[in-house]
N, C-alpha and C positions, 0 to 999 in steps of 0.2 A: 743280730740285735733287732728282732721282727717287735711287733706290737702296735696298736694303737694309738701310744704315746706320739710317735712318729708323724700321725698321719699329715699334721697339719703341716709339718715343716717339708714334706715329699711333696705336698699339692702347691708349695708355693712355691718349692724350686720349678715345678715341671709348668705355673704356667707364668711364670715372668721371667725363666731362663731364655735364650736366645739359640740354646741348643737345641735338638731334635736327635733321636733314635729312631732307626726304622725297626720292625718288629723282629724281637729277638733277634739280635745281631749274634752271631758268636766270636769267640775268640779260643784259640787255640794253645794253650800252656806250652805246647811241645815238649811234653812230657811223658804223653800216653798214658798217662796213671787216674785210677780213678778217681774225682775230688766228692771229698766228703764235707768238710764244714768251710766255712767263711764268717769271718770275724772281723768287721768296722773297729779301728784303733781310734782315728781321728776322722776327718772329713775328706782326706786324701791318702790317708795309710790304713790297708788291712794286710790282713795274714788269711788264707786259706791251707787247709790241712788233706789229705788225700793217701789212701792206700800208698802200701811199698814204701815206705816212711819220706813219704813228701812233706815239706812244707813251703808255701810257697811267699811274698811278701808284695806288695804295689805301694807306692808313694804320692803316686801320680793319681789316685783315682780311677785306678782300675787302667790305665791307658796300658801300662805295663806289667810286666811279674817277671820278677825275680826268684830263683828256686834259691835255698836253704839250705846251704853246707853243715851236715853236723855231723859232729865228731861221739859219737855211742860207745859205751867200752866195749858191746856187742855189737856183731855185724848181724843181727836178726834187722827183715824187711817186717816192721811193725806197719801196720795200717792204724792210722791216726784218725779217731771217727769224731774227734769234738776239740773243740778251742774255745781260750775264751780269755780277757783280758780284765783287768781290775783296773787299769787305768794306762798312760800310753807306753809304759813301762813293763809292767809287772804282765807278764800273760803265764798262759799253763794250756797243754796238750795231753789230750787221753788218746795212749794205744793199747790195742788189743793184743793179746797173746800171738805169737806168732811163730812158726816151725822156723829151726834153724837148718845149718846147711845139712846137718844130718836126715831132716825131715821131721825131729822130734820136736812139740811146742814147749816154749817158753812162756816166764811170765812176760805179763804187756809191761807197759812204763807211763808212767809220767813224767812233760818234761815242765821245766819249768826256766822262764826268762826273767832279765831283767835292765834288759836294752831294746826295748821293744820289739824282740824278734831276730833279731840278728842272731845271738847265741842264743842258744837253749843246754843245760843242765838236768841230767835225770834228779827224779824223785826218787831217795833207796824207799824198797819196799819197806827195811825196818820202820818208814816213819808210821806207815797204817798198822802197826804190831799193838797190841794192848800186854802183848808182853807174857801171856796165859800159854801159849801155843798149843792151845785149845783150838782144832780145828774148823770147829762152829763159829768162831769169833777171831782166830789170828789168821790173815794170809800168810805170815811165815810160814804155818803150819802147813799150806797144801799146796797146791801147782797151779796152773797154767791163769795165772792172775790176770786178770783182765778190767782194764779201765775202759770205759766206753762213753763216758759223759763228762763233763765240766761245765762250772758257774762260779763266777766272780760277783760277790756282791760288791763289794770296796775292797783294798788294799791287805785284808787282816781275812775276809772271813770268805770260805771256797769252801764250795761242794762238789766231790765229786761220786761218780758210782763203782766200785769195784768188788767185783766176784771171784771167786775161785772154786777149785774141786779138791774132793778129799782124795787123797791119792790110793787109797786103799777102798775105797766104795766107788767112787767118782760122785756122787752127792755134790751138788754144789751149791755155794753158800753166796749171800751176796747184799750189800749194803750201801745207804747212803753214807760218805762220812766226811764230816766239818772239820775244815782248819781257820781256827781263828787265831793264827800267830804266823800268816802270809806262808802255810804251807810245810812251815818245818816239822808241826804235829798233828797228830788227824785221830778222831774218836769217832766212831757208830754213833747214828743219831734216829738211826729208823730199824723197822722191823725187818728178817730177813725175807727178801724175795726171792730166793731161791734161783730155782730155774732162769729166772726172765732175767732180760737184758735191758738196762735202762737208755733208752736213746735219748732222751732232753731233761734236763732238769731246768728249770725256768722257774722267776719269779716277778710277781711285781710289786706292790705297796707294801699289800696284806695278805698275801696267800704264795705260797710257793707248791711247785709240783713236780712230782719224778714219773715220769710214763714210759713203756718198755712192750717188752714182747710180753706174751701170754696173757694180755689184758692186767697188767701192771700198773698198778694207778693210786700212786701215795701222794697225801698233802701236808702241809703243815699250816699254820696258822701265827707261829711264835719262831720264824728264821732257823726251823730246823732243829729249835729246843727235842721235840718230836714229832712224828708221822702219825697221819692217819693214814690205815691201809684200806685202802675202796677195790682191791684190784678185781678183776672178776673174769674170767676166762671166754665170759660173750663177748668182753669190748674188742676181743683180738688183739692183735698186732697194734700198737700205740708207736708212732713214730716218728709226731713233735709236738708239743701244745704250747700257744701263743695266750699266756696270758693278758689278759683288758685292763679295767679299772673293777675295783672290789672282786667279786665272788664269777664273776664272766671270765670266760676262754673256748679258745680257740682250738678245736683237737685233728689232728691227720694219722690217719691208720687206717688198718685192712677195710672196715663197713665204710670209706671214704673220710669226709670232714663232718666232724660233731659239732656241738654246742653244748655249753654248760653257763649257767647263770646261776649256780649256788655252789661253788667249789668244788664239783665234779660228784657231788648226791643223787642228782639226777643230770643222764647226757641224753640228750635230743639230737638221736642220727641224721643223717641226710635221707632223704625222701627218694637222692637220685646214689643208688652204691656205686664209686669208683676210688680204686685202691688209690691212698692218698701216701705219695712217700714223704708229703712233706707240703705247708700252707703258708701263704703271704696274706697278711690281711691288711687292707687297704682303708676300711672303717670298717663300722659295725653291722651292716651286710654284705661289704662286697668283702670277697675272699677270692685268690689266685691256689689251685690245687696242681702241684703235681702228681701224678699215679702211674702204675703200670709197671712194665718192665718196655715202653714204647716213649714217645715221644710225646704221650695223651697230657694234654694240661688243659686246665678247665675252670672257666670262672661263672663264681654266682651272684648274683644281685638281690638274691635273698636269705642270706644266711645258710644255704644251701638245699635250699627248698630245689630247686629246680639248677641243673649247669650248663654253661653250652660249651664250645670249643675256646679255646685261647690258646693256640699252638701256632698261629701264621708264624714261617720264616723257620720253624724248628725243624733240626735236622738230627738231633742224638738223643742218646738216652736219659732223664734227669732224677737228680736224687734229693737238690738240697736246693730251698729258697732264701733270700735274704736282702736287704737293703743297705745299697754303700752309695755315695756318690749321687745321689739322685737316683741311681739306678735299684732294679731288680731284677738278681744275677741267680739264676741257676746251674747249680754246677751237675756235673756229669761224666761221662765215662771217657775213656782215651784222650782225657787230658782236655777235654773240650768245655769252657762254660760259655754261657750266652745270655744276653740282658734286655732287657727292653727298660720304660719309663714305669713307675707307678702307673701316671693317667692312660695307659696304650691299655688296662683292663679295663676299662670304659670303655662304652660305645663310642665310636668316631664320627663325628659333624663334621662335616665338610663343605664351606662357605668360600667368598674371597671378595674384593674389590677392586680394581685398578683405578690409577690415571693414564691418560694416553700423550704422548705428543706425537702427533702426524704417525709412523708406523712402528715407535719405539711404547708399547704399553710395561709401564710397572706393576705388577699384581701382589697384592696383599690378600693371605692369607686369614683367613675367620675361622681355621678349622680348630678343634676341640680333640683332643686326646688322642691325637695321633700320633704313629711311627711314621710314616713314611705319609710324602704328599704327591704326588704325581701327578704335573699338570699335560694335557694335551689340549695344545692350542690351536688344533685345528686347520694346520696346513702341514699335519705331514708330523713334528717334529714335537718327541713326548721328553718331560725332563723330569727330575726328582728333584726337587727344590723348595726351601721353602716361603720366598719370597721377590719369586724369579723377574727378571724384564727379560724380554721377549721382543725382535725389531720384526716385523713380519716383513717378506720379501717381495710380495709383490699385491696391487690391488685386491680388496676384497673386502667381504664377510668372513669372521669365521666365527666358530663355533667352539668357546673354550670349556674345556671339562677339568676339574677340580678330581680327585680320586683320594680321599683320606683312609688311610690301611694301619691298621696296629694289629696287636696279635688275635684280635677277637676278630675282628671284622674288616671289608674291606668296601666304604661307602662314597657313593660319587654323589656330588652337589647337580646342584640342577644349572642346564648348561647354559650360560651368556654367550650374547653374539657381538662381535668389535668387531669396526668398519677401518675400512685404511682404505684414503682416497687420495695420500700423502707419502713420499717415499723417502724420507730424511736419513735416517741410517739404513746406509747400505750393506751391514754387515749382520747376519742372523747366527748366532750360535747353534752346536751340535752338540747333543751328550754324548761323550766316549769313554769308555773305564779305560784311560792311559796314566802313566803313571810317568811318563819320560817326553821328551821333546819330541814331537812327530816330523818326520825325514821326508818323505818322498809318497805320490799318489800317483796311481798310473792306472789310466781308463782301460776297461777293457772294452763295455760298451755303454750304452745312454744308460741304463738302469746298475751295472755292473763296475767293480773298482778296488783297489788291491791298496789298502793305505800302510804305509813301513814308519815304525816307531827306532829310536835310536838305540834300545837296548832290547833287540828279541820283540817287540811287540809286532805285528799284524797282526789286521780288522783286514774284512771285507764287506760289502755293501752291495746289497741287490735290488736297493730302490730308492737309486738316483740319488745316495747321499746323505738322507734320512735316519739310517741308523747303519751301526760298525760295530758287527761280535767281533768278538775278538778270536784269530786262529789259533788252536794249537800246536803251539812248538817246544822246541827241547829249550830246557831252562839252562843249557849250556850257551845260545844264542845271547843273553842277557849281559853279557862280559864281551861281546863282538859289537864294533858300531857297524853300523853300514854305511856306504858309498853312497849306492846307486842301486835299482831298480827299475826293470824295463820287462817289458813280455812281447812276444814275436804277433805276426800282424793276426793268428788265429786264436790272441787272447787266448789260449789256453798255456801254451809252454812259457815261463816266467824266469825269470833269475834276478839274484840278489844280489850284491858284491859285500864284501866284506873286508875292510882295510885295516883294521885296529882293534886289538883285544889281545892276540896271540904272538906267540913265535912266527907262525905261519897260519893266515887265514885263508877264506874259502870262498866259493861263490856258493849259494844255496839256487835249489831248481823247486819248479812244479809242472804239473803235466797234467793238473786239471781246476785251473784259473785260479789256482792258490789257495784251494783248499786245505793241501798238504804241501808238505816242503820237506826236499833230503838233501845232505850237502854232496856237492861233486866231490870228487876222488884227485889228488889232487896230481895222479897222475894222468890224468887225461889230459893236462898241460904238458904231461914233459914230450921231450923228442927225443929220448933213448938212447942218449949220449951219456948220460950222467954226470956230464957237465955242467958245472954252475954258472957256466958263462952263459950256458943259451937253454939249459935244462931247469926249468920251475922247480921240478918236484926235488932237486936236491939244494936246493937256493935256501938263505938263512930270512927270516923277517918277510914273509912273501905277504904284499899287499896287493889286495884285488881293487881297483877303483874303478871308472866310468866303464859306464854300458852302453850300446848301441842296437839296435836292432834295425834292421829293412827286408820285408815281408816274413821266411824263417830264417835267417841268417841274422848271427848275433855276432856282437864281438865287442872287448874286453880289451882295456889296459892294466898290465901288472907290473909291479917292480919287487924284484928281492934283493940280497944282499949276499957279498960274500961270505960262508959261514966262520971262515978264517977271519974276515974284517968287516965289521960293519958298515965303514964309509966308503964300501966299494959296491957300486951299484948296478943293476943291469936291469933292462925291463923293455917289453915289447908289446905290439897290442897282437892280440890272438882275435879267430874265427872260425864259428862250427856252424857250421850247415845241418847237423843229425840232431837237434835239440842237446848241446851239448857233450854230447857222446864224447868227438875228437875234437881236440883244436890243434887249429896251427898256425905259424908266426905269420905277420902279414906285412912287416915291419923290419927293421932293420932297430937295432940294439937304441933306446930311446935315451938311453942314459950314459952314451957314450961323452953326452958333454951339457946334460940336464941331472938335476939332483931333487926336486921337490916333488910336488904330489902333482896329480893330475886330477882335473875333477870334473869335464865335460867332454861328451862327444857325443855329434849328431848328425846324422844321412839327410840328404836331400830325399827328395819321395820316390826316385828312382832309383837310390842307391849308389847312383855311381860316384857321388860328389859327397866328401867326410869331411869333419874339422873335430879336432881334439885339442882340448885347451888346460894352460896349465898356468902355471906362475910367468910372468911377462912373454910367454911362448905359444904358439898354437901349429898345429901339424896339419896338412890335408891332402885327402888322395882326390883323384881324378878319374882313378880305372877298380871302383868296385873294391878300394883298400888293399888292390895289391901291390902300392906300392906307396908313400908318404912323405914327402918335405914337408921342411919346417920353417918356419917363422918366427926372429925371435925380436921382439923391440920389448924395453923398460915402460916406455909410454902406455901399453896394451894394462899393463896390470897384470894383478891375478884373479884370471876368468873362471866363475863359477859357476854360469851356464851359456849356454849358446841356443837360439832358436834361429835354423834356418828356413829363409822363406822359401826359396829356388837356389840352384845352385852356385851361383854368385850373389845373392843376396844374403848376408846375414845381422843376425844382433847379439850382442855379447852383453852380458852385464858383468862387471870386474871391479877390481877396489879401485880402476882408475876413474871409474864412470859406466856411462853406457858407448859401449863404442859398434860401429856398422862399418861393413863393407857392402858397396856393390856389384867390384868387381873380382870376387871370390880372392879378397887380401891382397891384390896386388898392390890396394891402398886401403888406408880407414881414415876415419875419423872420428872426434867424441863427441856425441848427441849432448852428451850430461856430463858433470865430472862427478856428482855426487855417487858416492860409494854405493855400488848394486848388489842385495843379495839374491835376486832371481829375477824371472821376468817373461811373461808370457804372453802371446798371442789371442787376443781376443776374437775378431773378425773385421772385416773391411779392413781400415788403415789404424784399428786401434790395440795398443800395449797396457801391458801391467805391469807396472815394475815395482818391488819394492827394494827397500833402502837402508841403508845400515844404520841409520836414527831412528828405522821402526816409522818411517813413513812410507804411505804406499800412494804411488800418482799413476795416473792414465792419461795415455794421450794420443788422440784422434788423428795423428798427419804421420805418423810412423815417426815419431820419438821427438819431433823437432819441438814441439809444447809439452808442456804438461800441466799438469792437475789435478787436485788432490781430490785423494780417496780412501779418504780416512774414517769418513763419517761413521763410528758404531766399532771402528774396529777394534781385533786386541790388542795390550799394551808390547806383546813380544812375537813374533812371528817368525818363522825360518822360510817357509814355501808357500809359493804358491801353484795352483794348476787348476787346467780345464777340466771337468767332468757333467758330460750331457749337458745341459742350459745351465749350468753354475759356474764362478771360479769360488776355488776353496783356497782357505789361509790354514796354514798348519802352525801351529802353533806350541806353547809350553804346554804336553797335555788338556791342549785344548781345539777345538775344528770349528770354522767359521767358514761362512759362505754365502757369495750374493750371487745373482741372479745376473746371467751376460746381456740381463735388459736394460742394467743399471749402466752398461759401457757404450752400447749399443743403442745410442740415443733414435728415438721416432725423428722424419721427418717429413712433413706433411707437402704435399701439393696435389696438384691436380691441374685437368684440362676440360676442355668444356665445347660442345658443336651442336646447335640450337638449327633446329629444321620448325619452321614455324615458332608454335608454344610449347615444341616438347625439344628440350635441352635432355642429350646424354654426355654424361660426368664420364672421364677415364681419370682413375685414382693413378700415380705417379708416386707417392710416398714409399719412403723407407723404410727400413726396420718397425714396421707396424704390425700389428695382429688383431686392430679392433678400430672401429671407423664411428665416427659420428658426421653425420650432413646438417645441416640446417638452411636450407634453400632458400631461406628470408621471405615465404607467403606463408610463415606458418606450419611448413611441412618439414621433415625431418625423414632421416635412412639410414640405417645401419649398412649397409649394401657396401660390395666393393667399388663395386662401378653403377652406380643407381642411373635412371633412365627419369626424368623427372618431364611430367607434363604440366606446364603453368598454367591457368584458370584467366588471365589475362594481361594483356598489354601493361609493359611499365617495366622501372628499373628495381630491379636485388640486388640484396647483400647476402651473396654466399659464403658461407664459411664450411670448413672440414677439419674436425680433431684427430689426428691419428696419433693411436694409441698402441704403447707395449705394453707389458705388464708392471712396468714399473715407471713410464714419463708417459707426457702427454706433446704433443706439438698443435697449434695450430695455421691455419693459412686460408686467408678471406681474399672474396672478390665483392669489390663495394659498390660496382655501379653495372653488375652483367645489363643490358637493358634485352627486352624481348617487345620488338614491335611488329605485328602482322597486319596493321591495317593498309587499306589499298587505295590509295592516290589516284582515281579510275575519270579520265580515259589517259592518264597522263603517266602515271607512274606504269603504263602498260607501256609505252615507248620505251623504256630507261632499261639497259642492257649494258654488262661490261664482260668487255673481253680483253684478250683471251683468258679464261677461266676454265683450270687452273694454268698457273705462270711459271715456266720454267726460269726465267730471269727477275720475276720480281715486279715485269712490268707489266702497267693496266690499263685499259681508256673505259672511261665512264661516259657514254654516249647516253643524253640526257633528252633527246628526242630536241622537236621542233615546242618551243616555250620563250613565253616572254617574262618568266617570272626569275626571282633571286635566288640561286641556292644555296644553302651552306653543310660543305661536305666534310665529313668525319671518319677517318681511319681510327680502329682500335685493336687490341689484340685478347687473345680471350679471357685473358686477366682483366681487363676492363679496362686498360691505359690506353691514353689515348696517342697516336704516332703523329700523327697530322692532321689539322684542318684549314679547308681555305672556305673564301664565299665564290660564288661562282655568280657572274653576273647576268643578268635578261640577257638574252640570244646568243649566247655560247651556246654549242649544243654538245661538244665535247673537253674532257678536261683528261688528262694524263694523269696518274697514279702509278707514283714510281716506289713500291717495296724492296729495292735491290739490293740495299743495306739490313734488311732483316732478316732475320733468320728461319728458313723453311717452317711454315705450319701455315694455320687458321686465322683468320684476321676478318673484321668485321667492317665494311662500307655502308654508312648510312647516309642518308640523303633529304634532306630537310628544307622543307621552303615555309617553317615556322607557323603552318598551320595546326600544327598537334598531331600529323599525321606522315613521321618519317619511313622511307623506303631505305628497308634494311637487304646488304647484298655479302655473301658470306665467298672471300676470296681464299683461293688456295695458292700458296708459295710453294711449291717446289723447289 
């Protein structure tokens, strides 16, 4: 239902829809067959028709197809080249002649419906009979009848095109012919065209048109009363014409796309030849061509003056255009069509706007006729979206790029810079084509990482997290969940576990960082007894769950069942040293008085110290897993991960809480009672843990606080994990990750030791990577440890920012003072010893004086310890540090002239 009429109601789906198509998407019929026509019922029901007698139907707007059961009195594979409907009921199908099983051809058929497509009913040939059988004029009269075209004016009057041969010359004959009684009778209404095959009949107000092979080219003027014949064997191959409004259309054939503006009297070729199988017109210059026997599609902006490419995203061959749904779908071969928008044959603008708060920007889109938008924002992390927020992760500039792509072109906006000098959401999104709950991440190294999906899926990532292809595996994985995943300490040998999907499931290996994957054999478990008691490989329901690895040495808990009894258990943890190869028991029967799943276990970093956790139970060896007790309290819960720090140190997170031991279980206790679903190690004394209400907290003293850290995150999450400077949140098809600058708070200080007027800074801060000074004369340092020389006498205010990439800390000194002047002949006497002091203690020998003094201890923070006044002719005073703590401390000596003697002591 192509044409003109159309154009305005397409341009204003496509720009106040809230949908987007990227360019030429396809979709797959799974039917293999070639498709030939497409026919718009309603605004969400069409039918498309296709070789080997397909018919197919959608409801949904194209989101679906359904194939077309029909029941034929003949098993002939007709190819069905034209559809076409009179309204949401009434439809009709043209096939072509077709060999039966003998290899002999048959005549074609018409079918015709009257349930919108559901059933369809032949046309008897007798209806096109005039009754003469007169082979010039009856198709009764000859053979291999063929229908190739159809048109539905309204409910009463159809045209279609049908030819035949004399069976005694082979001559064939071949006609337009009108049913104006919805079908049941049909009359010649045109002159015969013989030879040629009519592929479109098409009408609009005032002019209808039949165009075909061998330059076939009839019109009429009066609905088919009669034809004029224009045909002329230059025009070639005619193979759809899209009539406009009056005496104008649209032509596709062998010399490309034509033009006619007087009913086809005079046609005005293309200036550019490419074989056209078929044309979309979108107005009155631009035109969509497809041609070829390739993938060539090609749009003009001038009537076909000039074409350029419009194929992005196409992958098959195409034959047929048309408009359903907002869309424009070309169908094609092997079952395959594919669509993009109306406006994607336009050139694409690509613009945008945001607002910001602190480091969460929302961006709006300004782009114009686009498929696809693709923002890159500049720290790493590209998405397709069309009106994406973005939380950036850490300080900065960057620099965002817009990319608008339809099937013509693919154009990037001019690039904007956003500043974040503010770190409020701490969680940054990733794009992943997942399509399932994402399980398990396991580093291999800082730029490297193996992410496991719940049904078959692996990604891998080679730059720090940034982006995840997806690996391939066998589509038989997609019916197994997974456990556990873990790789041996040379990051290259891997393994998967596998507990649920099958009879008996599997561990999966790799042996070059997860590129590929094979499943193990699943007798490399057994021990060659063939006993079900302690032999896997003859066990019923074998489940593979938690993994372990310490340096190459892995190992594995499993449980199967008896194949006689289901509720008879057995299970052991195994261990292979050869990547897999052998394994063997390490353990003693785990299910001799345990029955549920097991779902963690983890090595100390020596190896010799295990813990395996399960439902209110946890197991642990002491000698390397060769040998294992168990633990069982209700209290504990059931533990769903374990991170140990050392070997009597650990943390569990479980439905009872978070619970730790220090003395590797002899005892525990619960940090938290709130229900844990994982929990990981940051650095220093700080955790991750998130939470079965989908909240996620941190906290800095090893579990005893916490606090939230939620800011930006997603609504569902299953894991978390470390990979190089990030933690990642795994989520429903979806990957999130902040920066371990956001846990790993700055913390600023510093020390200070002034020789004269030049003070050198030792920086003393934390988890810093960037420094600001401000020495309060004015001068300023990025320096670690800056050396600062002062211009003169008097007191500062020092401060230092230290900075990560995502907080700031500061820490001021408000009163350093730097005095150098010389008290002379007087402050030449003034000495104090012993300097430096092992115990703290000092004498301030102030020489021979009659004058007052008032003395002042400080430390090099600027606080002051002690002061007293010393009175005319004391000439010594005691200075006792012994309660301070070894360092720097500053003596100064003042007799309120403006000119104090500064004495720099050392504690020891």
């Amino acid at each position: 239902m192509k044409g003109f009429a159309h154009f305005v109601l397409i341009v204003t789906l496509f720009f106040f829809s809230s949908s987007t198509y990227a360019q030429w998407i396809p979709y797959d019929t799974g039917t293999g067959k070639t498709l030939m026509k497409l026919y718009p019922i309603s605004s969400q029901e069409a039918m498309l028709s296709g070789k080997d007698t397909l018919l197919m139907k959608t409801t949904d707007g194209g989101a679906s197809w359904a194939q077309v059961q029909l029941t034929l009195p003949q098993k002939i594979p007709y190819d069905f080249m034209d559809i076409a409907f009179s309204d949401q009921l009434n439809g009709y199908v043209a096939g072509t002649k077709a060999k039966d099983l003998s290899g002999t051809y048959q005549n074609g058929t018409m079918l015709h419906t009257t349930d919108g497509g559901n059933t369809w009913s032949p046309v008897p040939l007798n209806a096109f009979s005039d009754g003469s059988s007169n082979i010039t004029t009856d198709p009764l009269a000859g053979e291999k009848a063929n229908f190739s075209s159809v048109v539905a004016l309204n409910n009463d009057t159809i045209f279609t095109s049908l030819s035949w041969s004399d069976p005694a010359s082979g001559t064939t004959y071949g006609y337009i012919f009108r049913s104006t009684d919805a079908g049941v009778s049909w009359q010649i209404t045109s002159p015969n065209f013989g030879r040629s095959t009519i592929n479109r009949i098409a009408f609009n107000d005032s002019r209808g048109y039949a165009i075909g092979s061998l330059g076939a080219f009839l019109t009429t003027t009066n609905r088919g009363d009669s034809w004029n014949d224009l045909s002329s064997s230059s025009l070639g191959s005619l193979n759809d014409i899209i009539p406009a409004l009056g005496d104008t259309a649209v032509i596709a054939g062998q010399y490309g796309v034509s033009t006619t503006v007087d009913g086809g009297t005079t046609i005005v070729p293309s200036d550019s030849v490419i074989y056209a199988f078929d044309a979309f017109v979108l107005n009155d210059t631009t035109f969509l061509s497809i041609g070829g026997r390739d993938t060539k599609t090609a749009r003009t902006l001038d009537k076909g003056k000039t074409w350029q490419s419009a194929n992005i995203g196409q992958n098959t061959t195409l034959f047929h255009l048309d408009e359903f749904a907002g869309k424009v779908w070309a169908l094609g071969s092997n079952g395959i069509m594919e669509h993009i928008g109306p406006n994607e044959i336009l050139d694409p603008k690509a613009d945008f706007t945001y607002t910001q708060t602190d480091n969460q920007y929302a961006f709006t889109n300004q782009a114009e006729n686009f498929g696809t938008l693709t923002w890159d924002f500049g720290d790493g992390v590209v998405m397709d979206a069309i009106d994406p927020t973005h939380a950036y992760p850490a300080f900065g500039v960057y620099d965002v790029t817009l990319t608008a792509t339809n099937a013509v072109a693919s154009v990037t906006s001019a690039v904007q810079s956003v500043s974040v000098d503010n770190i409020t959401n701490l969680w940054t999104q990733v794009p992943i084509n997942s399509n399932t709950h994402l399980a398990k991440l396991v580093q291999l190294n800082d730029r490297s990482a193996v992410l496991l999906g719940l049904k078959g899926e692996i990604f891998r990532s080679t730059d720090g997290g940034l982006t995840w292809p997806k690996v391939a595996v066998g589509d038989t994985l997609s019916s197994y969940t997974p456990m556990d995943m873990k790789f041996e300490a040379d990051s290259t040998h891997g393994y998967i576990s596998y507990y649920f999907g099958g009879n008996k499931n599997f561990i999966i290996t790799t042996a070059d960082s997860g590129k590929t994957w094979s499943p193990l054999p699943l007798s490399n478990f057994s021990d060659g007894t063939g006993n079900y008691l302690t032999d896997l490989s003859v066990g019923a329901n074998v489940k593979f769950m938690p993994l372990a690895t310490v340096g190459d040495t892995v190992y594995t808990a499993a449980r199967w069942t008896n194949p006689a009894n289901s509720q008879e258990y057995h299970g052991f943890i195994f261990k292979s040293t050869d990547h897999g190869t052998t394994w063997t028991k390490t353990s003693d029967d785990l299910y001799s008085s345990y029955t549920s799943y097991l779902f963690a276990m983890e090595f100390s970093a020596d190896g010799k110290t295990g813990y395996l956790g399960g439902s209110k139970t946890i197991w642990k060896t002491n000698d390397y897993g060769k040998t294992w007790t168990m633990t069982a309290d209700a209290n504990m819960g059931v533990i769903s991960d374990i991170l140990v720090i050392n070997p009597d140190t650990l943390y569990m997170s479980s439905s009872a809480g978070m619970v730790t031991s220090t003395d590797g279980m002899s005892t525990y206790k619960l940090l938290s009672t709130s229900v844990l679903t994982d929990m990981i190690w940051v650095g220093d004394s700080t955790l991750l843990a998130g939470k079965i209400d989908q909240m996620i907290q941190t906290s800095n003293d090893w579990g005893s606080n916490w606090q939230s850290a939620d800011a930006g995150r997603p609504t569902y999450f299953y894991e978390l994990a470390n990979f190089g400077d990030k933690v990642f949140i795994l989520s429903n098809s979806a990957l999130y990750f902040s920066l371990k600058d956001n846990f790993l708070r700055p913390k600023a200080n510093f020390e200070m030791l002034a020789d004269g007027k030049q003070v050198t800074f030792t920086n003393t801060s934390t988890n810093a990577i960037s420094y600001e000074w401000d020495f309060g004369d004015q001068s300023t340092s990025t320096e670690v440890d800056p050396i600062h020389d002062y211009a003169y006498d008097g007191t500062y205010h020092v401060s230092l920012v230290a900075s990560n990439r995502t907080a700031r800390d500061t820490f001021k000194v408000d009163n350093m003072i730097i005095d150098t002047a010389v008290d002379s002949p007087l402050a030449d006497q003034m000495n104090v010893y012993p300097n430096p002091s092992s115990d703290g203690r000092f004498v301030l020998n102030l020489g021979t004086s009659d004058k007052t003094y008032e003395v002042s201890v400080m430390n090099l923070t600027g606080a002051t310890i002690l002061k007293k006044e010393v009175p005319s002719g004391e000439n010594n005073l005691a200075v006792s540090l012994s309660t301070q703590p070894a360092g720097i401390y500053l003596l100064q000596v003042s007799d309120h002239s403006g000119h104090p003697k500064t004495f720099k002591l050392i504690r020891r």
